[in-house]
C-alpha positions in Angstrom: 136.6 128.5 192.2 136.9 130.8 195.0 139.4 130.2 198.1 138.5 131.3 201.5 140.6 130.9 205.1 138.6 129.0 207.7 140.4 129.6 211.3 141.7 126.8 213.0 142.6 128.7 216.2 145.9 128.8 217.9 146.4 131.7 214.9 146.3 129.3 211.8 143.8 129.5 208.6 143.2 126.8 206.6 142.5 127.5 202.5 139.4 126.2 201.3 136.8 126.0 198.8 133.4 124.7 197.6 134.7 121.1 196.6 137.6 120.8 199.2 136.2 121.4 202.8 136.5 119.4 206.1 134.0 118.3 208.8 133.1 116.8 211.9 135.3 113.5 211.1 138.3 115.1 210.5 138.1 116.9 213.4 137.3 113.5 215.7 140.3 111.3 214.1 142.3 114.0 214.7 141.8 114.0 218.1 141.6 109.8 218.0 144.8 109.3 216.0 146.9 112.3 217.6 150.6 110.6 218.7 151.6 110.2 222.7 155.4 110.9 221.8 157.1 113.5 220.6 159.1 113.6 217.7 156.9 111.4 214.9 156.6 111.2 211.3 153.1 111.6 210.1 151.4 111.2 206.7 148.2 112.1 206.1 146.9 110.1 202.6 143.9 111.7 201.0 144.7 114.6 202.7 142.4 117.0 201.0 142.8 120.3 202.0 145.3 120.1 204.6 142.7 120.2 207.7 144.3 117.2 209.9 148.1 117.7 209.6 147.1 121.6 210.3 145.0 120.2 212.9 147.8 118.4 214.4 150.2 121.1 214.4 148.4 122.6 217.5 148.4 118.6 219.5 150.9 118.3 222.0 153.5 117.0 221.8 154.5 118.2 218.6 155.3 116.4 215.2 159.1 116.1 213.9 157.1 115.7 210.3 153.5 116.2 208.6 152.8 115.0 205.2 149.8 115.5 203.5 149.3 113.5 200.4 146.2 113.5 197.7 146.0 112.9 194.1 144.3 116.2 193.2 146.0 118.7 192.4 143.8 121.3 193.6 143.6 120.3 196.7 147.6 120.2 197.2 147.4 123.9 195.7 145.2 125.0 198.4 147.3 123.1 201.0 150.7 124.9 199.7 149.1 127.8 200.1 147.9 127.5 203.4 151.4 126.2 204.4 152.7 129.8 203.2 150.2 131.7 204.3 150.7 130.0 208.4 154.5 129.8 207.7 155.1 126.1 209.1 157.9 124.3 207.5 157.1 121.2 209.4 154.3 120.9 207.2 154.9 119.4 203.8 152.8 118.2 201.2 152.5 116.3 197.6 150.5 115.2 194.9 150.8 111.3 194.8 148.5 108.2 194.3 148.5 106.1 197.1 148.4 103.5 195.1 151.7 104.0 194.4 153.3 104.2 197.6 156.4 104.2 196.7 156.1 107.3 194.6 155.7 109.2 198.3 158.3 108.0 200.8 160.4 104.8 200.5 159.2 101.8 203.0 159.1 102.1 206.5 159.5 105.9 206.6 156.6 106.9 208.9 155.5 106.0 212.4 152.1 107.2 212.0 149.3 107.3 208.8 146.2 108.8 208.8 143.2 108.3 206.4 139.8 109.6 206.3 138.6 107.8 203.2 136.1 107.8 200.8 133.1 106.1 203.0 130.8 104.9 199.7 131.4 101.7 197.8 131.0 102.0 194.2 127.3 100.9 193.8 125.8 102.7 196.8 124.1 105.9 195.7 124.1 108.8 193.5 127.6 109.6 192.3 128.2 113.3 192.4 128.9 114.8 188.7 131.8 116.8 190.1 134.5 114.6 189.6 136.6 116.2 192.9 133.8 115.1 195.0 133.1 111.6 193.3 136.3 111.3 194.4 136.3 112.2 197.7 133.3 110.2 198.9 132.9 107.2 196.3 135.6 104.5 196.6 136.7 102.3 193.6 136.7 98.3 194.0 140.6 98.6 195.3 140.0 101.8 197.5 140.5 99.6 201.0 142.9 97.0 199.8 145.0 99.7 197.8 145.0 101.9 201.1 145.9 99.2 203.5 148.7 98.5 201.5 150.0 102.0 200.8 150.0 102.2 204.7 151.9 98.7 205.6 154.9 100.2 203.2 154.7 103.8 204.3 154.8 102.5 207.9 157.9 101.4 210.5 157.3 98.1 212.7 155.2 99.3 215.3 153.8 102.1 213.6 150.1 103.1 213.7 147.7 103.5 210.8 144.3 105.5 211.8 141.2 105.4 209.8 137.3 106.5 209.9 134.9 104.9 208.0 131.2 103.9 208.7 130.2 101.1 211.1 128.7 99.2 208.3 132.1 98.5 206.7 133.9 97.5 210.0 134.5 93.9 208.6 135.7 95.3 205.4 138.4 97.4 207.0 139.2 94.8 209.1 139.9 92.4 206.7 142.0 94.7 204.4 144.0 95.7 207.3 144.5 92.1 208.1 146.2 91.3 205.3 148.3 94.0 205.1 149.8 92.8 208.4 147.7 95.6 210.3 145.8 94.3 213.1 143.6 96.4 214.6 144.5 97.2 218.2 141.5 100.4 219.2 138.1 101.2 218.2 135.8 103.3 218.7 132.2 104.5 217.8 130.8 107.9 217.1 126.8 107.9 218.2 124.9 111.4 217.8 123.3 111.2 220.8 122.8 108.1 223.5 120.3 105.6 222.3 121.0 105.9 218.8 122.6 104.0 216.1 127.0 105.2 215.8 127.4 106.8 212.1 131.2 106.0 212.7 134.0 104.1 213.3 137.7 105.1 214.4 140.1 102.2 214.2 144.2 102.1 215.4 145.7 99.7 213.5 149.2 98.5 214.3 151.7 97.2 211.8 153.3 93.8 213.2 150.6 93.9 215.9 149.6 90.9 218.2 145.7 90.3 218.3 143.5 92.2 221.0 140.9 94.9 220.6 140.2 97.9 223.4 136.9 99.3 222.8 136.3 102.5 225.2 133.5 104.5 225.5 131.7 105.6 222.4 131.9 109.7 221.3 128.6 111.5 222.6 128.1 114.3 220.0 125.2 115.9 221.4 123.2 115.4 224.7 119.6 117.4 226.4 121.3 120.5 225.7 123.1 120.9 222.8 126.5 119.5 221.4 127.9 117.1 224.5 131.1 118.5 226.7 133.2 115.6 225.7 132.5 117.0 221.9 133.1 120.5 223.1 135.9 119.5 225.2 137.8 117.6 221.2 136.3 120.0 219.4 137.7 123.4 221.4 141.2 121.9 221.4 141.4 122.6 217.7 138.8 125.4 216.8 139.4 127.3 219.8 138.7 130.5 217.8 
């Protein structure tokens, strides 16, 4: 299959192909789940190929650590090679399940994970006959619970796991998260334009969390002329190309 660098901006290419891509979604929990502090651990399950922890790289302030974590090994072949070809050591990644958490860092390792999941449950539509995309967007029965739980061991006390998903499965994610001792602590809905119906969900979940929910302003992708300024504003921060 052939690989192809996408800029990023701030002078770093990202390897893709066909099956392993990236999209608006990325791009938004990026901006949604970037860290306030300096110095955090970060892993990125289901990374894919690569886009958020290179996303991340250019977010101020700066990560101590980025791991990106996926069970195919195609896509952590085209993530190793867009580690070499930008030259970040801070940037690490390997083939896991996170099913087996333990087989990627020992407990409480990270202060922040990031997810951007498969959104389909297993009898919603077609399933795609290429088995690196059935994978991507078609969750099996565990996907949720198996993913909350990877997270509450990968995580410190305190620590931060950020998802998207679609608004439809809000109660699903939040009662996974809740019992994996992850409450959710911000929220916050992606609409097209005003007036219409949000086609997703960010959520902050915080291990060891007390109860209480902020719900800002909703993402405005596109308004009378064109894509919005607050979507300009996120999305020039990392494609500034």
């Amino acid at each position: 299959m052939a690989v192809c660098f996408e800029p990023l901006g701030g002078g770093l290419v990202l390897a893709v192909d066909e099956t392993h891509r990236f999209g608006t979604d990325a791009v938004l929990l990026t901006h949604f789940a970037a860290p306030n502090a300096a110095g955090e651990r970060i892993c990125d399950l289901g990374t894919g190929c690569g886009c958020i922890p290179f996303l991340l790289l250019q977010k101020a302030p700066a990560p101590r650590l980025l791991l990106g974590v996926d069970i195919q090994e195609a896509a952590i072949a085209l993530c190793r090679l867009s580690a070499e070809k930008n030259g970040r050591e801070a940037v690490r990644f390997l083939q896991a399940d996170w099913k087996m958490p333990q087989t990627i860092a020992p407990a409480d390792s990270f202060d922040r994970v990031i997810c951007n999941p498969p959104y389909f449950s297993p009898d919603s539509g077609k399933k795609n006959a290429d088995a690196a995309l059935r994978i991507a967007r078609h969750e099996t029965p565990d996907t949720l619970p198996s993913l909350c739980a990877a997270a509450k061991h990968l995580l410190r006390f305190g620590g931060h796991f950020c998802l998207c998903h679609r608004p439809e499965r809000l109660a699903d994610c939040f009662s996974a998260l809740q019992k994996n001792n992850l409450q959710p602590k911000r929220l916050q809905l992606v609409q097209q334009r005003v007036g219409t119906a949000p086609w997703l969900v960010l959520i902050d979940a915080v291990k060891g969390g007390k109860a209480g929910l902020s719900i800002p302003a909703p993402y405005i992708l596109e308004d009378e002329n064109g894509y919005s300024a607050q979507y300009m504003e996120i999305y020039g921060k990392y494609r500034n190309t």
